[in-house]
N, C-alpha and C positions, 0 to 999 in steps of 0.2 A: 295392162290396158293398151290397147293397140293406137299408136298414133295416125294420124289421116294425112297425106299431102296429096294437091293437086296440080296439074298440069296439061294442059291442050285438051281441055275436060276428062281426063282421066283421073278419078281420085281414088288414091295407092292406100291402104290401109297395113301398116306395118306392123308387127310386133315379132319380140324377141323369139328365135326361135327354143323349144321344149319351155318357153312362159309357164304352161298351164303345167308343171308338174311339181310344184311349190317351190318352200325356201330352203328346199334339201341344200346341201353344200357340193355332195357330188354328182346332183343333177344341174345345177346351175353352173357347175365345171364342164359338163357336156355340151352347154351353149357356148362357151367360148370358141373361138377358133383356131385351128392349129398352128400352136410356134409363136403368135401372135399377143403378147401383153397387152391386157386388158382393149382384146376386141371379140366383138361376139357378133355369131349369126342373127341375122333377122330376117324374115319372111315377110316378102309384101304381096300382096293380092289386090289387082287390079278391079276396080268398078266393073262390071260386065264386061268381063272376059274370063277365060278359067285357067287360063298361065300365070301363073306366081312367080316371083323369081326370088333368088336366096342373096342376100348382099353379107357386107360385113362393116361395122362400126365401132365405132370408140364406145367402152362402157359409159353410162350414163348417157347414149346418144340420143332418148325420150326425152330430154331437158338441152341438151346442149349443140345438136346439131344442129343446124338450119333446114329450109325447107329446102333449099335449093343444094344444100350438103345432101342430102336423102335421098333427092327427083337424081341428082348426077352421079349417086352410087345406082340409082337403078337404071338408068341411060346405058351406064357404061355394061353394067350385065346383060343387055338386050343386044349389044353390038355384036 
């Protein structure tokens, strides 16, 4: 389920990236990211605009990171 964060009216809809490919074990290994203990890719898609950008997070970051954790992993990948 993709989480929503906004900002300067932009609302980011994120979710983990390869989400949609179940609760296999080595496809949910392919969302991880490289080298990286328990961090995984995510995808965020901007409200009307067609540039996504790809971040990276702590597991369980749908519960645990903040909005302003989320808005400044995606700030930083626009830079």
């Amino acid at each position: 389920m993709p989480r929503e964060v906004t900002a300067d009216g932009i609302t980011w809809s994120c979710i983990q990236a390869l989400a949609g490919l179940g609760n296999n074990p080595a496809k949910a290994e392919a969302a991880r990211s490289d080298g990286v203990a328990d961090c995984y890719r995510v995808v965020c898609t901007p409200s009307g605009r067609a540039h996504s950008v790809q971040i990276e997070l702590p597991g369980g970051w749908e519960e645990t990171c903040t909005d302003d954790e989320i808005l400044a992993a995606i700030h930083a990948t626009l830079r």
